[in-house]
Each structure stands twice: as C-alpha cells, then as structure tokens.
DRENVO-696311 format. One record per residue (C-alpha): residue number from 0; residue in three letters; x, y, z. Coordinates in nm, 3 decimals, padded with zeros to 5 digits. Each point is the difference from the previous one (the first is absolute). Example, Ala and Ser with C-alpha at 12.3 -4.5 7.8 and 13.67 -1.06 7.14 Angstrom:
<node 0,ALA,<01.230,-00.450,00.780>>
<node 1,SER,<00.137,00.344,-00.066>>
This chain:
<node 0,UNK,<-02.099,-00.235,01.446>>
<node 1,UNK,<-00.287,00.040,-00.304>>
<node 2,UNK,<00.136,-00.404,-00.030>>
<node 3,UNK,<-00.084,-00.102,00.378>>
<node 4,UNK,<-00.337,00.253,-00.077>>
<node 5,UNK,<-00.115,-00.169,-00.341>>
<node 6,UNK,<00.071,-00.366,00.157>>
<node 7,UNK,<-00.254,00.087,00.346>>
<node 8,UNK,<-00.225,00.159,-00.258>>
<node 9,UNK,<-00.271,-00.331,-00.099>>
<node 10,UNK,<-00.127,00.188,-00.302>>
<node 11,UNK,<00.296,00.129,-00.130>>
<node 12,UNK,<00.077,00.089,-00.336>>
<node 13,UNK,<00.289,-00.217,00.028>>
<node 14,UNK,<-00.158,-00.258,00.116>>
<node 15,UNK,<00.103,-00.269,-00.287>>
<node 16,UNK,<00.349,00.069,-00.006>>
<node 17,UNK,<00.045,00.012,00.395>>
<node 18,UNK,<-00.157,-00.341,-00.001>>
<node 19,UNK,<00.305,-00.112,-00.208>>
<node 20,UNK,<00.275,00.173,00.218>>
<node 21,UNK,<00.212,-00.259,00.203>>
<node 22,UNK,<-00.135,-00.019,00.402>>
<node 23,UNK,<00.340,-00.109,00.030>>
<node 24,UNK,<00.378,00.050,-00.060>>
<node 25,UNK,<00.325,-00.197,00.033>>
<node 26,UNK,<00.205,00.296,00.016>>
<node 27,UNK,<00.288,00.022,00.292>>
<node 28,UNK,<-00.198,00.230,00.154>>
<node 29,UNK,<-00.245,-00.242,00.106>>
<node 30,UNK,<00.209,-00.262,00.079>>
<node 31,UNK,<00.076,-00.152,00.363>>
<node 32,UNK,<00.287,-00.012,00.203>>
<node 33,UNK,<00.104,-00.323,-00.081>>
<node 34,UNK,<-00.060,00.086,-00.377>>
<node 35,UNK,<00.187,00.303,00.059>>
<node 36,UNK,<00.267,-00.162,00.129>>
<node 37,UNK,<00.110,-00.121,-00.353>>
<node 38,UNK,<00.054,00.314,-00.094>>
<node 39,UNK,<00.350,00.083,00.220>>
<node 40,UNK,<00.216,00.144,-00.181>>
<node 41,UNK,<-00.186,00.139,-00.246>>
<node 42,UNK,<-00.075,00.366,-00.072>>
<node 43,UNK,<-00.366,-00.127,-00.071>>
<node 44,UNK,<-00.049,-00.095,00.381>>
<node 45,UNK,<00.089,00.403,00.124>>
<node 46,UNK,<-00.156,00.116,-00.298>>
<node 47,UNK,<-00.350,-00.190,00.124>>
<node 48,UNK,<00.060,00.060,00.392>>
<node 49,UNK,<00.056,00.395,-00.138>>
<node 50,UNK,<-00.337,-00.004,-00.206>>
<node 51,UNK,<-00.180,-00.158,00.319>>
<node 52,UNK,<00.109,00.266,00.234>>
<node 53,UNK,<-00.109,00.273,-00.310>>
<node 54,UNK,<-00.318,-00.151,-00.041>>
<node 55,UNK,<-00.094,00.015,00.318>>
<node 56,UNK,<00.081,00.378,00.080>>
<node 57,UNK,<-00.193,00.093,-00.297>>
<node 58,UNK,<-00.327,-00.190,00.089>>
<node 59,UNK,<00.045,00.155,00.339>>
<node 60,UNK,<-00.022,00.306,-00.153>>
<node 61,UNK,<-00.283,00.010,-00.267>>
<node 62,UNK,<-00.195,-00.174,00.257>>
<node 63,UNK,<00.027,00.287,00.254>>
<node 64,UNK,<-00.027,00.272,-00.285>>
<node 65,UNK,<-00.250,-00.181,-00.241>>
<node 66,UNK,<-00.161,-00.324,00.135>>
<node 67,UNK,<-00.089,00.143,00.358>>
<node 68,UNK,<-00.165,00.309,-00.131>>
<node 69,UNK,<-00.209,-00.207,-00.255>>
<node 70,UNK,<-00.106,-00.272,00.138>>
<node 71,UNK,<-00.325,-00.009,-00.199>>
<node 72,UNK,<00.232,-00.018,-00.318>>
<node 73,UNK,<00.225,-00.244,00.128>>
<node 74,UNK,<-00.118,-00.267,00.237>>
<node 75,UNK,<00.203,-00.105,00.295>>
<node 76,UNK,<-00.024,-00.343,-00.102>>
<node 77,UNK,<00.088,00.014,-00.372>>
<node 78,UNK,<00.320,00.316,00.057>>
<node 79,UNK,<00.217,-00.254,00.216>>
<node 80,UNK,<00.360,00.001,-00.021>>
<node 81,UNK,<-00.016,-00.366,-00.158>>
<node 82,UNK,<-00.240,00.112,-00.267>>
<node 83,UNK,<00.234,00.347,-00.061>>
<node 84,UNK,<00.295,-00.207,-00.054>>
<node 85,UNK,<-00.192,-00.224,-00.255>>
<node 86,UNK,<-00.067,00.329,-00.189>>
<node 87,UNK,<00.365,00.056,00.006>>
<node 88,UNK,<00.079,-00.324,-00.087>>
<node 89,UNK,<-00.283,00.059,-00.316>>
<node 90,UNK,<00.148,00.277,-00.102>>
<node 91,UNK,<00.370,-00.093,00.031>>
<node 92,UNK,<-00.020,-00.315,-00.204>>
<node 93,UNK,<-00.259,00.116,-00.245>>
<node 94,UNK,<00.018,00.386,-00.109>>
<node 95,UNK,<00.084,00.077,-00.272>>
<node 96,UNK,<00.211,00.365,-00.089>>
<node 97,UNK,<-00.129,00.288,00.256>>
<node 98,UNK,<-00.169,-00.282,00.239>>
<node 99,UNK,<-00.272,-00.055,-00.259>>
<node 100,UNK,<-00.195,-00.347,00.027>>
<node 101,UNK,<-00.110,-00.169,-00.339>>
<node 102,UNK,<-00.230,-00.296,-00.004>>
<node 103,UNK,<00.117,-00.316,-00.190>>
<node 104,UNK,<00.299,00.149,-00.117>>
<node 105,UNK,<00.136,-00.021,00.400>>
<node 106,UNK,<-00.043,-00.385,-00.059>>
<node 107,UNK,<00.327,00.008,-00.218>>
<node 108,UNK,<00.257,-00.233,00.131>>
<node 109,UNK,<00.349,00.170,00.010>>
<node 110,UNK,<00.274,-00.090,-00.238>>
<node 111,UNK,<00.327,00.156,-00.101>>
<node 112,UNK,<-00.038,-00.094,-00.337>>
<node 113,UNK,<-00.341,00.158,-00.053>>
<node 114,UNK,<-00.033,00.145,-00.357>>
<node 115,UNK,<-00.278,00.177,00.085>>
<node 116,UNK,<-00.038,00.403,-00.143>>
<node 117,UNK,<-00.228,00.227,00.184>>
<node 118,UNK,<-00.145,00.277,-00.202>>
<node 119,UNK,<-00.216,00.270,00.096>>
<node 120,UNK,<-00.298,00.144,-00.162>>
<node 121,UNK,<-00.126,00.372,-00.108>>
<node 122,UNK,<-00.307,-00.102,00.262>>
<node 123,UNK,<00.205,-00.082,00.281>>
<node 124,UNK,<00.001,-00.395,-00.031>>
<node 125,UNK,<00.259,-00.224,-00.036>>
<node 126,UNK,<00.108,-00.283,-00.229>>
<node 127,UNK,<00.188,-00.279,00.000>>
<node 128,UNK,<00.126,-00.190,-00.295>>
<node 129,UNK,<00.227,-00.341,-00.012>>
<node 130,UNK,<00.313,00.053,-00.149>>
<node 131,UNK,<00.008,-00.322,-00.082>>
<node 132,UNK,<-00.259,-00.241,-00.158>>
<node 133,UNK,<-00.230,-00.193,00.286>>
<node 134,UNK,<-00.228,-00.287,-00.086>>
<node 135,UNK,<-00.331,-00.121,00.190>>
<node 136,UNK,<00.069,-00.097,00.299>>
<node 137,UNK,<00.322,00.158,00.060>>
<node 138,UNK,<00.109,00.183,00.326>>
<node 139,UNK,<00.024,00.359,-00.043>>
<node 140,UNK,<00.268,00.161,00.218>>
<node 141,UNK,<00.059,00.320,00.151>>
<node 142,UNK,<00.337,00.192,00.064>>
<node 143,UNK,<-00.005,00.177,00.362>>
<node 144,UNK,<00.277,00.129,-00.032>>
<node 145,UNK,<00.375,-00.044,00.071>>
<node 146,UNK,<-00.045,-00.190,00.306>>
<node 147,UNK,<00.275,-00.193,00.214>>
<node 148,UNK,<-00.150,-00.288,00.099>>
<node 149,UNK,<00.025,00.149,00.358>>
<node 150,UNK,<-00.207,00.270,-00.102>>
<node 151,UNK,<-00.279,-00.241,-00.161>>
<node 152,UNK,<-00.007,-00.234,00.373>>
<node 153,UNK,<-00.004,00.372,00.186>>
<node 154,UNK,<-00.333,00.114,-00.221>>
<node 155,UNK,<-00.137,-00.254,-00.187>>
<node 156,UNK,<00.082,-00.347,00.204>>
<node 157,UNK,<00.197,-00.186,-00.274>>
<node 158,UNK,<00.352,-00.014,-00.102>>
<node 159,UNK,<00.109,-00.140,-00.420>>
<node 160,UNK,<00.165,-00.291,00.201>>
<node 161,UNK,<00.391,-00.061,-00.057>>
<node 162,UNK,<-00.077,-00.168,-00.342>>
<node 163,UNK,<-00.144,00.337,-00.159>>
<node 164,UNK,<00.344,00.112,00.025>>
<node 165,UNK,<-00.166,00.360,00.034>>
<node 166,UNK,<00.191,00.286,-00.145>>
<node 167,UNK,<-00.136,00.274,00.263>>
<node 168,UNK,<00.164,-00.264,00.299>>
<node 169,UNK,<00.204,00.257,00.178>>
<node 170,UNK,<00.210,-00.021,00.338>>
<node 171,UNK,<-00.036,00.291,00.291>>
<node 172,UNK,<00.355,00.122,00.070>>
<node 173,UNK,<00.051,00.232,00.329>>
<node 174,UNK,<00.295,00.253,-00.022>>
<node 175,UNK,<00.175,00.289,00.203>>
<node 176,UNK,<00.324,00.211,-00.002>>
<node 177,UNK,<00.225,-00.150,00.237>>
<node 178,UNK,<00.100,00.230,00.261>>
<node 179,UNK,<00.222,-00.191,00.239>>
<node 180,UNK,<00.243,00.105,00.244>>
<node 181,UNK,<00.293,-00.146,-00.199>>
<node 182,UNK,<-00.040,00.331,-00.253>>
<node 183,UNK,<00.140,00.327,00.029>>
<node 184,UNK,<-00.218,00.283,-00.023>>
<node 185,UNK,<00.115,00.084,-00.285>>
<node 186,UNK,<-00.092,-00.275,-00.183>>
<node 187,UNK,<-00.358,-00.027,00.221>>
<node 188,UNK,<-00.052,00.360,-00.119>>
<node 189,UNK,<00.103,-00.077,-00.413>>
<node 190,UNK,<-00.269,-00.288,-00.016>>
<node 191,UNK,<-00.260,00.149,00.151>>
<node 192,UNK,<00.059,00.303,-00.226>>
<node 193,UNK,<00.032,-00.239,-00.298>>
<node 194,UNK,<-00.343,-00.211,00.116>>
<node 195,UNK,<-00.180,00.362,00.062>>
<node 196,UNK,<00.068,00.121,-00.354>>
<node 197,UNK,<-00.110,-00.342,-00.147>>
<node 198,UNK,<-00.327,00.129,00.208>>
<node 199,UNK,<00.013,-00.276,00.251>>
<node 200,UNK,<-00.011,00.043,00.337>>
<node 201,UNK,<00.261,-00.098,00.185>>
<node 202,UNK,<-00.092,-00.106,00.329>>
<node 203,UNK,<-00.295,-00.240,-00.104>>
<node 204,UNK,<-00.066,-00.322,-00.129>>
<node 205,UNK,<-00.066,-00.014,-00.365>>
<node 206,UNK,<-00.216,-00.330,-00.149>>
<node 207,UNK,<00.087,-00.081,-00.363>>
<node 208,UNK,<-00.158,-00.200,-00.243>>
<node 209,UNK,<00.246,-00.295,-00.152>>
<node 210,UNK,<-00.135,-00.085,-00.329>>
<node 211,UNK,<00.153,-00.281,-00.217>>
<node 212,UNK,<00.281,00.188,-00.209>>
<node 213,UNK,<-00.062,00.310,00.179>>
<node 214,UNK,<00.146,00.169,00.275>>
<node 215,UNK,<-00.077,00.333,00.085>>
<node 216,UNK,<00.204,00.274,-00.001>>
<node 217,UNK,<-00.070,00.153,00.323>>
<node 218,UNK,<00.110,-00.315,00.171>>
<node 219,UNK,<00.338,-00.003,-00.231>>
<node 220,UNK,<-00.001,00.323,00.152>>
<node 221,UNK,<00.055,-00.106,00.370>>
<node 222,UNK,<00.146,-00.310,-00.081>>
<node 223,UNK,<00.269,00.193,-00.114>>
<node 224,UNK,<00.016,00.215,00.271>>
<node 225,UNK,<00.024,-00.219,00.194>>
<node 226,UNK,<00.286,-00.150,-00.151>>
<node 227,UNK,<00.241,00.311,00.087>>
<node 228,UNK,<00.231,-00.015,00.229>>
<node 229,UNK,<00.201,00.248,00.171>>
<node 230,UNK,<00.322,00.025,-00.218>>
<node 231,UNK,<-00.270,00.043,-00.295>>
<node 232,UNK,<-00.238,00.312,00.228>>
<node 233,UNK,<00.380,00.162,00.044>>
<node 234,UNK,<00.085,-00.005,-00.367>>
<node 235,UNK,<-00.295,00.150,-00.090>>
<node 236,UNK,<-00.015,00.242,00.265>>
<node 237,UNK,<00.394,00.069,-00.158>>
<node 238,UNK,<-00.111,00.038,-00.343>>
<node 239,UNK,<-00.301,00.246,00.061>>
C-alpha cells in the first residue's frame, strides 16, 4: 500500500528509484490463457491461478477498509487493482529479507553460484563483498536464494534453462494413506495410527518436495504405509 501511495505521489521522496521500477512483469501471473496454457501440468500453473484468486480478495479488501476511506491519500485512478498487483509483483521479485526494497542492489541478476557475503554493520547498513576476485566490466551476481526454477518463473519470470543444470530443480510429489475397501480395519486403523504419530494427517493430501538425492522422510513415511498389506496389519496387530 505505502508502494501504490509513493508511486501516485509526483513529488515523492522516492521518486528516482520508482522511476527505475519495471511497469511491467513476465511473471505467470500476468500471463494469458493461451500462455497459460503451457503451463498444464505443472504445479507453477495452480500455484499462479491460486495467487490470482489471493490477490484479488486482498485488494478487495484494503480497498474497502483503506482506499475508500482515503480517497484524498489514494486516488481512484492510481489504487487500481492492476497497479496493486504491480506492487505485489515489486515487492515479490525484488525485496529483500523482511520485504525491504534496496536500490541498485535489486538490479542483481540471480545465480546459484553467487559468491556473494552479506555483512551487516553496527549502523544498520549492509555490505556486500565478492568472494571472489571481479574485474572491470564484470557482471556481478546475486544469490536469491534456493530457488527451483519453478519458483524463479512463479516470482521473478525466468527459469536457469535446462543447461544450468540447477541444483534447487525439485519435482512436486502428491501423497495419501491408502484407505481402500480391500483392507481390514485393522490394518486401516494401524496406519492411520502409525501416519498420526509421524504427525501427519491422515485423511489429506500431503505435497512433498523431490529434490535431486533427496527424498523426504515424511513421504517414505506413507509410501511405506502404503505398502502394507493385510497379512502384514494382522502380524502387527499379533505382536502388540
């Protein structure tokens, strides 16, 4: 909101480094049908249609409990719903830490193999120093983080491309205790004892992260589970 108020504002403060914030993104969110469309399959297409619908609600809401009741602070024709999800957009793909934008530094380019170190000062600035030696004219790169390259087209509008062979890349996995008709009840009552201790529910649908070389235990968990059949729920129904 202080975003979509600084940009109507003509004599801002900020007035230099709005001028150099992107009018427009290239993130899914923005994208058309047809773009959208290329997308199926992908967690990244939910994940944008969920963000749209989220957006939305909220703008609905500040408008009725903030914009409406100030309209002298916040024009009608600068606190549109196009120009509140351009702040999001701002923010999203260029805050830093607690939502904090800093100019030039924002300008970074993302790469996983960014050797930069940030340090921060006794007066409350930061620094960053190359961990490696740079020469003139040398790109300086930034790190944002461990970022799938789903997560980079969701908020920033880029992916590493399949030839960065990016080490964040990471699959979405779905997974739930099977609880068919074919099992006994005691064997439907074991696993969903067995998934409740492991602190998962047992009657929802659980979305995993599949990292290269890493599989997470809680799936392993239902996997397993899952795996049990009756003559196995009997015997250990027998043995406790």
């Amino acid at each position: 909101v202080m975003l979509m108020e600084q940009y109507c504002d003509p004599n801002s403060f900020y007035r230099p480094y709005l001028d150099t914030l992107p009018e427009t993104f290239d993130t899914p969110i923005f994208w058309t049908r047809a773009e959208a469309s290329e997308l199926i399959g992908s967690p990244v297409l939910e994940r944008a249609i969920a963000t749209r619908r989220e957006l939305w609600q909220a703008f609905q809401r500040i408008k009725e409990k903030v914009f409406d009741r100030a309209p002298s602070s916040f024009p009608q024709k600068c606190c549109t719903y196009d120009r509140f999800v351009w702040a999001y957009s701002v923010i999203r793909s260029r805050a830093f830490g607690n939502y904090t934008l800093v100019p030039l530094i924002d300008l970074m380019n993302h790469s996983p193999e960014s050797r930069l170190a940030p340090t921060l000062r006794k007066d409350g600035s930061e620094l960053l120093s190359a961990m490696t030696p740079l020469s003139g004219g040398d790109a300086v790169w930034g790190f944002y983080g461990h970022k799938s390259d789903s997560e980079l087209a969701l908020n920033y509008g880029f992916t590493m491309g399949p030839a960065s062979n990016n080490p964040f890349n990471s699959a979405e996995l779905r997974a739930q205790l099977e609880l068919d008709g074919a099992h006994t009840a005691v064997t439907a009552g074991i696993k969903q004892l067995l998934l409740s201790a492991a602190g998962l529910g047992w009657n929802e649908v659980h979305r995993f992260e599949i990292y290269k070389a890493f599989v997470p235990n809680p799936l392993m968990t239902i996997l397993r589970l899952n795996s049990v059949n009756d003559t196995d729920g009997e015997r250990v129904a027998w043995v406790s």
